[in-house]
TIFI-537859 format. One line per 10 residues: their letters; for each residue x, y, z of C-alpha. Coordinates in steps of 0.001 Angstrom, whole numbers, plus 500000, padded with zeros to 6 digits. Example, Ala and Ser with C-alpha at 12.3 -4.5 7.8 and 13.67 -1.06 7.14 Angstrom:
residues 2
AS = 512300/495500/507800  513670/498940/507140
This chain:
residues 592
XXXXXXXXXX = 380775/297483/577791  383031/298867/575162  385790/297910/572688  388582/295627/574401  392222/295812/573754  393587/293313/571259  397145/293425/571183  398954/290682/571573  402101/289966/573842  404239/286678/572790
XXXXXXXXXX = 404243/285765/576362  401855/283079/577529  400236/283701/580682  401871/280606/582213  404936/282425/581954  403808/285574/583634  404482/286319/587385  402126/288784/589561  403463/289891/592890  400233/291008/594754
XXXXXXXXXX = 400333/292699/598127  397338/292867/600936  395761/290589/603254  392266/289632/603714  389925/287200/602267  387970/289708/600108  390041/291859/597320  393379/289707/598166  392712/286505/597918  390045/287307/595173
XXXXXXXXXX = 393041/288677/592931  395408/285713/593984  392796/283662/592349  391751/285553/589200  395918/285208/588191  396120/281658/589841  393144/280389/587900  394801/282866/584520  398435/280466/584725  400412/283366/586673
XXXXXXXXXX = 402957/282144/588898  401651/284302/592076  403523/285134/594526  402237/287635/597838  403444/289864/600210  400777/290001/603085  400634/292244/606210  399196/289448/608163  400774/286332/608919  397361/284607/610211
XXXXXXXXXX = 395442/285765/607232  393453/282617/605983  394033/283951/602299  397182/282508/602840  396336/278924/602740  395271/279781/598782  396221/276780/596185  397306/279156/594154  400068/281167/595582  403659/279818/595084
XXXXXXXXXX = 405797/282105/597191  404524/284270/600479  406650/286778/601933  405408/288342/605313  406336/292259/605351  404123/294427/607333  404208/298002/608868  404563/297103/612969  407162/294872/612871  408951/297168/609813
XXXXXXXXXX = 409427/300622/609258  408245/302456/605953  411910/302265/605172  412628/298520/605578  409093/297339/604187  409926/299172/600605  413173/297742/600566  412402/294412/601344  409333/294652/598610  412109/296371/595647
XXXXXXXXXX = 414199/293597/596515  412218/290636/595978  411098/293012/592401  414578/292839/591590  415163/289181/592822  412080/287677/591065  411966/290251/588113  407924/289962/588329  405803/290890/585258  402825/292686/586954
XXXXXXXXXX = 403097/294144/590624  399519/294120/592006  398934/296327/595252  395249/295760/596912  395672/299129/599172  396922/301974/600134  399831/300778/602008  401358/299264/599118  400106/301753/596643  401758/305221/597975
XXXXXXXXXX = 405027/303431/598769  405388/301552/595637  403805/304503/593079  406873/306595/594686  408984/303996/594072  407861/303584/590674  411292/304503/588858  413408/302049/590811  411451/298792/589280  412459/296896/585979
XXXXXXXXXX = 411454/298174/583014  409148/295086/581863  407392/295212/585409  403707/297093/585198  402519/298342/588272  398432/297714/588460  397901/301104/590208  396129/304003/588719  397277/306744/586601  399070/310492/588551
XXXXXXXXXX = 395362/312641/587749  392765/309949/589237  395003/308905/592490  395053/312919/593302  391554/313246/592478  390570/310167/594123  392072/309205/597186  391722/312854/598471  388236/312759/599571  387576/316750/599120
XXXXXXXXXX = 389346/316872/595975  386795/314172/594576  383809/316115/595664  384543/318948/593761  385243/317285/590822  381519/315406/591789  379979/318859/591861  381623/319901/588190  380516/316393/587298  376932/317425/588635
XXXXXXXXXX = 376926/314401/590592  374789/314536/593822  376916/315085/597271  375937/315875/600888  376347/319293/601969  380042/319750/603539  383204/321497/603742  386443/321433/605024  387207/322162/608757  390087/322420/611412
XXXXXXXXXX = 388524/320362/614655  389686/322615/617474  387957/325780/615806  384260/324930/615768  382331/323616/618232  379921/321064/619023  376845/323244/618277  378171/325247/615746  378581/322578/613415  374955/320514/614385
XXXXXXXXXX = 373233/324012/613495  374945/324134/609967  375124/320042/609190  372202/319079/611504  372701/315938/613962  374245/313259/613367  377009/314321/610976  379921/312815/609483  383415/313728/610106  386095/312412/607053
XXXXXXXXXX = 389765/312371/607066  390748/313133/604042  392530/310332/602837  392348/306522/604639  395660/306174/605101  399031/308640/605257  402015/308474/604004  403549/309398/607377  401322/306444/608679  400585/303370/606936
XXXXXXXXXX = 400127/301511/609803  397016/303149/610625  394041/303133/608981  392063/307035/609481  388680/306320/610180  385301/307812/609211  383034/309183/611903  379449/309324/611938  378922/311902/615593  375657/311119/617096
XXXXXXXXXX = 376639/313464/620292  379076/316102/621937  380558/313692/623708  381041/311471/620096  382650/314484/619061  384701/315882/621862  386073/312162/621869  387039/312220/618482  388351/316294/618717  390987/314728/621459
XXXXXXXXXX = 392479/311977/619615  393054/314104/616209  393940/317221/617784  397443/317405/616496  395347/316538/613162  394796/318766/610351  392006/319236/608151  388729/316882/607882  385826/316970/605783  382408/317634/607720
XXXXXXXXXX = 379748/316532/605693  375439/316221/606583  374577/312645/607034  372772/311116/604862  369932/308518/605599  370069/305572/603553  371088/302139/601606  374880/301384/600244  375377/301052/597100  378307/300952/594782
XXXXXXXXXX = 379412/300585/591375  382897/299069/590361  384611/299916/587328  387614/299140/584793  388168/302162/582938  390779/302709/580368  392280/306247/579021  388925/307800/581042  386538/305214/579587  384732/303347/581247
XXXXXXXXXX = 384875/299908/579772  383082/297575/582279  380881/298720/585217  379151/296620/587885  376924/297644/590658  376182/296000/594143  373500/297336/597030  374383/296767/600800  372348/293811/602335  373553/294518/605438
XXXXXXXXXX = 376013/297410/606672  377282/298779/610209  375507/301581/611218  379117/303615/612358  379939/303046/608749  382433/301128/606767  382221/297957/605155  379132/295993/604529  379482/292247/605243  376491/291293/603050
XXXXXXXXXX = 376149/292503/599343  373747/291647/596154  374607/292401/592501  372149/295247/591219  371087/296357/587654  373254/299483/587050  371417/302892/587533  371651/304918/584579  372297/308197/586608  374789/306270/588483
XXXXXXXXXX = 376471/305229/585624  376534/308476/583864  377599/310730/587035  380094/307691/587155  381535/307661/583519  381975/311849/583630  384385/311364/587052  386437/308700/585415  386813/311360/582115  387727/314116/584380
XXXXXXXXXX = 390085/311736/586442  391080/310205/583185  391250/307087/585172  393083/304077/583553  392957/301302/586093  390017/300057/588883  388004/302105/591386  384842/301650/593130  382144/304639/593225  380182/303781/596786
XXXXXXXXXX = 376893/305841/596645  373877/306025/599586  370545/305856/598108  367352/306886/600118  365102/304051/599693  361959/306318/600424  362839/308857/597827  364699/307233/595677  367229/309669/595945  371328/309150/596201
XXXXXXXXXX = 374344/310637/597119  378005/309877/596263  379872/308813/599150  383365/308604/597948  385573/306473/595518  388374/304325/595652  390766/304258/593006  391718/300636/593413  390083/296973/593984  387365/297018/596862
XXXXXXXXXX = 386413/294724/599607  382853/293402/597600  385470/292632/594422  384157/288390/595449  380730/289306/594802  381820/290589/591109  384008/287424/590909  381556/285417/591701  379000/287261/589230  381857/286344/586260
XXXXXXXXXX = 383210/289856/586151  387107/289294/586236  388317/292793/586975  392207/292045/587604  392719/290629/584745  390681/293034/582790  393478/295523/584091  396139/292953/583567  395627/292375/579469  395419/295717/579290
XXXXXXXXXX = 398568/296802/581548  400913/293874/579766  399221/293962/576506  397817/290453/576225  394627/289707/574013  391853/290525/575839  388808/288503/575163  386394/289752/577751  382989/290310/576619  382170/293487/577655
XXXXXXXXXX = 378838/293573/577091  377909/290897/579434  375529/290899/582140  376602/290029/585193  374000/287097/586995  371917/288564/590140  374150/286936/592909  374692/287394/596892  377986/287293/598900  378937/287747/602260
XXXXXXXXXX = 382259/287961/604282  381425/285432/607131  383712/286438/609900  382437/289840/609420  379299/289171/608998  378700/286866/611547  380329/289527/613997  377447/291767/612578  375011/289642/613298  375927/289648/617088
XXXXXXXXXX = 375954/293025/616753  372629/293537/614977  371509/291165/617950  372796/293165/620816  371387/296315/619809  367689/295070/618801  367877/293956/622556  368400/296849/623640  365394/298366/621801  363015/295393/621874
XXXXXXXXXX = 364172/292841/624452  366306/289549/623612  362842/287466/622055  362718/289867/619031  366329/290033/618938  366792/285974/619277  363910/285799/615717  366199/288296/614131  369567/286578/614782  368016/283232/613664
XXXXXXXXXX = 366582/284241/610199  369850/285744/609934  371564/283099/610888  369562/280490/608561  369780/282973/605616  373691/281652/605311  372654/278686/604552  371975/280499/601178  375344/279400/600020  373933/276088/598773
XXXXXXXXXX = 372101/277725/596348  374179/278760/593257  373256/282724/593384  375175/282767/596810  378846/282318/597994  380868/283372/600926  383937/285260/600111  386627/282928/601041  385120/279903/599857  385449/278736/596345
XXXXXXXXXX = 385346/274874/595498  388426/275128/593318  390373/276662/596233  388703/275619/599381  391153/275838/602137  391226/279725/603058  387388/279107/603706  388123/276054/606580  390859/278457/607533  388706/281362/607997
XXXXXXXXXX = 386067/278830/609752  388989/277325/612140  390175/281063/612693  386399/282165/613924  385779/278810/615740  389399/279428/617684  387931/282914/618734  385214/281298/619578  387180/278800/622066  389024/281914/623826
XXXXXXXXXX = 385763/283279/624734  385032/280384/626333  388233/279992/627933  387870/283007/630020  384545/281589/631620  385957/278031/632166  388347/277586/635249  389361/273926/633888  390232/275320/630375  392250/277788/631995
XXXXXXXXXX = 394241/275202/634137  394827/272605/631032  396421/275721/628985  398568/276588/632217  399597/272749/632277  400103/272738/628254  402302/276363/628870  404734/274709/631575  405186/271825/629383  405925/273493/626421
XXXXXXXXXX = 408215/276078/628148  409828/273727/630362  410857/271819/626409  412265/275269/625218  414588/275591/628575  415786/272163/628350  416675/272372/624931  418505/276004/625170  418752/277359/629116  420441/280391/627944
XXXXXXXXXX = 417381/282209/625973  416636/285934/626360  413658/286754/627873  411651/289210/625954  408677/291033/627782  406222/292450/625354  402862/294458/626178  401006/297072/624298  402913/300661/625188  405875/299172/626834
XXXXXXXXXX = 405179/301801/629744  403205/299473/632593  403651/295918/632465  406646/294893/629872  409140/296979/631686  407887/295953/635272  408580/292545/634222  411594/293058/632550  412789/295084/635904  411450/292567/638228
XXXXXXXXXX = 413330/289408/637006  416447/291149/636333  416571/292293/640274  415699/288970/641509  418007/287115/638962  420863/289555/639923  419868/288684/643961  420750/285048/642785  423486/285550/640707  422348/284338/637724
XXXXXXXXXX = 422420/286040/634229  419960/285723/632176  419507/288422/628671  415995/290239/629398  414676/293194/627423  411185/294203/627371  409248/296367/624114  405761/297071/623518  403631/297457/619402  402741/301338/619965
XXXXXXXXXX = 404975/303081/617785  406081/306201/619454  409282/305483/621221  411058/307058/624104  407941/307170/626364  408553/306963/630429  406604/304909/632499  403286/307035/634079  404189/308314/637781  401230/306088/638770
XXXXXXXXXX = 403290/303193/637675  406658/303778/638781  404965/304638/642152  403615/301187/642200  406498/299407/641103  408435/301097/643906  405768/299279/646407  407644/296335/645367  411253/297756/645523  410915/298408/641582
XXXXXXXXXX = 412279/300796/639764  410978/302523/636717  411668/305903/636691  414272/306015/634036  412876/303735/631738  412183/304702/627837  409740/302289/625620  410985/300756/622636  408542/299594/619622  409098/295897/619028
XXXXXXXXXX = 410436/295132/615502  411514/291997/613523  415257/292773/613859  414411/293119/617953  413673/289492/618025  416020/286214/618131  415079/283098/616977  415881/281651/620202  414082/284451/622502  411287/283341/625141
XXXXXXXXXX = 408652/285813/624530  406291/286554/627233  403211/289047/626804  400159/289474/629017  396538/289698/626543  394816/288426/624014  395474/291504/621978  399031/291261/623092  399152/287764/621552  396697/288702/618406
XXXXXXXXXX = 399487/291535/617343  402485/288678/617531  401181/286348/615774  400146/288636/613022  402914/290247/612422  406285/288716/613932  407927/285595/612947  408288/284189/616922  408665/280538/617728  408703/280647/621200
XXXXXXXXXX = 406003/282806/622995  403551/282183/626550  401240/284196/628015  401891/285722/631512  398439/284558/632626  399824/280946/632170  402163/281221/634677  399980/282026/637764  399630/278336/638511  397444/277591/641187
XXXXXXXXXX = 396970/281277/641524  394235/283607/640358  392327/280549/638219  390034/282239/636651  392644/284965/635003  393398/284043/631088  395416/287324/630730  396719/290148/632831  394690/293149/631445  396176/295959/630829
XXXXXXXXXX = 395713/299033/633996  396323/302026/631139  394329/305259/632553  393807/303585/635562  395224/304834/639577  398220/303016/641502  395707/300886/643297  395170/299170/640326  398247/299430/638701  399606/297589/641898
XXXXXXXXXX = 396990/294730/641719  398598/294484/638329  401653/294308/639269  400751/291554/641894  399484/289316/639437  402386/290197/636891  404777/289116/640185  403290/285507/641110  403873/284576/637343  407216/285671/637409
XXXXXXXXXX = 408334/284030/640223  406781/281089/638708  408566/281665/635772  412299/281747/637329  411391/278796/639350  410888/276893/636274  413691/278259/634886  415708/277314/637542  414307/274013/637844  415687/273387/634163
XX = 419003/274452/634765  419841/272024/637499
């Protein structure tokens, strides 16, 4: 849009390195591939060991560094020292898990190393969602009605008569600093009991923004601006978008809106914004009128769609960050195009189907899902792409596919007895291998809180081991991260039914250092196993479930009794007992 930068830097891009941090098949494999396709030598940290971005052509190292199975403390460390082992040129964080860490950190990197993040002024203004609407208001940029609240003071009613029903309840930033593992979520409260829901889980929470919701479209406008000016802007409208908010799985490149652009241009000069952010407005299609929603001063999940228009925002930001000519033409239009995220969207399409059934009955709902359905079939054409899937880098899209499809298959599994017996065949195999090769493994029992089921287990085969005489190394954590929790009295009173004893246990949070290369892990749900595989580096891990044999046959996974009574902690608990003694009578079985 306006004048590039033209100096020059001696380095050729081939020579360049990028280290770029994230995990999903939208903003982090679309960067991997804009500095892939540029010559960079790419290497990646991502949260998410499963993550079909992963299977990119273009990355040359990965490094797997994440915030369950390391602390804030260990994952910065581990991050500075590949910087100092690998001496990167460009350090490219897609969110804000690597951004607040790292833009701390800032003073401990290299001196040639450029850190794509945005300047001090626009990450205060921006990633504080109050502090952006006021500079929206001096920017006389339209905003819904709110202001800032603390949850236990004001009441249900209170707040419908001032912000009318529903309204929206913000945290003011996504993420914490405290708390990068978790992502704060918007709320849009449709009732009391939406609210009184969301009052109990923050209630040790501080402020939140309360704002009037606003009916209407997404839209959003991306931008690279430079010293405050904006030098390339590209805008997007929602094709199709949750109604509980949050990312839209479905988006089309838009002419820009003047108004937009202007209310747009005046934040970035008040932020004096020097790097990438994304402006998401709400636009009343019967009025015409719009609202900004809130901005993100970094690369967004629709940055495909611009990629796929021929906008190359990374390495807009990268000339200008390492000083290389820049010969964008920034007075190009972008082509009219369509993208969609297919996992997500296809998740919304079940969605979209379940509720118009609701409403109108599964026949309208069955013509909706199948013009929906057909509609990806769009990709043929060459104004539509899917996110992942790019013919010069094809494999993260078959990996996404084979990820969905194997979702797909454990659906099924829980509805097919003879599925569930050939994995219970395949698990006794397969564990029967690992004994063989090493009898003297630890046993590691992992479930969600490490309060119910993980340290039955680990109780449980210890006593009957120690009846037996044999030792065997047991230990038992769970993923929730507060430590030092006791077992509920529900649960130890149904563990003592079967002569267990759980009264003075403490959970642990599972971390990489917990774990040996040689450990059996066992864990009891799909979640359970979902959470390993993301983000733990474990060779040797079964599902509980596996080892009720002829037992239970139509279980897949011992569900987890949280909030429940003794009664059905203790049905648990039977279940969690037949596999065990399974279990140690394969074990034993492969120590004679």
């Amino acid at each position: 849009m306006l004048e590039s930068n033209t100096t020059t830097n001696p380095i050729a891009r081939d020579e360049l390195s990028v280290l770029v941090l994230g995990e999903d098949t939208r903003s982090f494999l679309s960067v991997i591939r804009s500095f892939g396709r540029a010559g960079y030598k790419v290497h990646v940290v991502c949260y998410n060991r499963k993550s079909p971005a992963l299977r990119s052509k273009y990355i040359s190292a990965s490094f797997y560094y994440n915030y369950q199975s390391f602390d804030s403390g260990d994952w910065l460390s581990s991050v500075l020292a590949l910087v100092s082992r690998y001496q990167y040129n460009l350090i490219f964080p897609c969110d804000e898990r690597a951004i607040y860490p790292l833009w701390h950190a800032k003073a401990a990197l290299p001196s040639h190393t450029q850190l794509a993040i945005a300047n001090q002024e626009a990450l205060v203004a921006l990633f504080d969602k109050w502090k952006t609407k006021q500079i929206a208001l001096k920017c006389d940029v339209p905003v819904a009605a709110g202001e800032l609240i603390q949850i236990q003071t004001d009441s249900y009613d209170q707040l419908v008569q001032q912000f009318g029903s529903p309204f929206v309840l913000k945290p003011l930033q996504s993420f914490e600093m405290t708390s990068l593992e978790k992502r704060n979520q918007v709320v849009i409260v449709k009732s009391e009991a939406d609210y009184l829901a969301f009052s109990e889980v923050n209630k040790d929470s501080g402020e939140y923004l309360i704002e009037a919701y606003f009916e209407g479209q997404g839209e959003g406008v991306s931008v690279f601006s430079w010293d405050g000016q904006v030098k390339m802007a590209f805008a997007y409208r929602r094709l199709a978008e949750p109604d509980s908010g949050g990312g839209s799985s479905y988006r089309q490149s838009n002419p820009l809106d003047p108004e937009q652009l202007t209310g747009v241009e005046a934040i970035c000069r008040e932020a004096k914004l020097s790097g990438l952010a994304m402006f998401e407005f709400r636009r009343n299609t019967q009025t015409g009128e719009w609202i900004l929603v809130e901005v993100n001063a970094r690369v967004w999940g629709g940055l495909p769609l611009a990629e796929y228009a021929d906008i190359d925002f990374p390495q807009m930001y990268a000339n200008h960050l390492l000083g290389l000519a820049d010969n964008t033409d920034y007075s190009h239009s972008p082509r009219v195009v369509s993208a969609r995220a297919l996992t997500a969207d296809l998740y919304e399409i079940k969605r979209e189907f379940e509720k118009i059934a609701n409403a109108e009955g599964r026949l309208s709902a069955s013509g909706h899902m199948a013009v929906r359905l057909a509609n990806i079939g769009r990709v043929l054409s060459t104004k539509e792409s899917i996110d992942s899937l790019r013919l010069d880098d094809a494999k993260p899209f078959f990996a996404e596919v084979g990820a969905f499809t194997g979702n797909v298959f454990m659906s099924l599994l829980k509805q097919q007895t003879f599925l569930i017996k050939l994995q219970r065949m395949r698990t006794k195999k397969r564990f029967t291998a690992a004994l063989q090769s090493n009898p003297h493994r630890r046993f590691v029992f992992i479930c969600y809180g490490n309060i119910i089921r993980s340290p039955f287990a680990e109780r449980y085969v210890h006593d009957h081991m120690d009846e037996k005489g044999v030792h065997v190394a047991l230990d038992s954590f769970g993923f929730h991260h507060k430590e030092g929790r006791s077992s509920p009295d529900i649960a130890i009173t149904a563990a003592q039914q079967l002569n267990c004893d759980l009264a003075q246990h403490q959970s642990k949070c599972l971390t990489q250092y917990d774990l040996q290369e040689t450990d059996i892990v066992i864990y009891f749900d799909e979640k359970n196993r979902a959470m390993l595989e993301a983000s733990y580096r474990v060779n040797h891990a079964f599902c509980a479930a596996d080892f009720l044999g002829n037992s239970y046959p139509e279980l897949d996974e011992i569900s987890d009794p949280y909030e429940s009574d003794v009664e059905t902690i203790r049905r648990c608990y039977d279940k969690v007992k037949v596999a065990l003694d399974n279990l140690m009578s394969l074990h034993r079985r492969a120590l004679q």
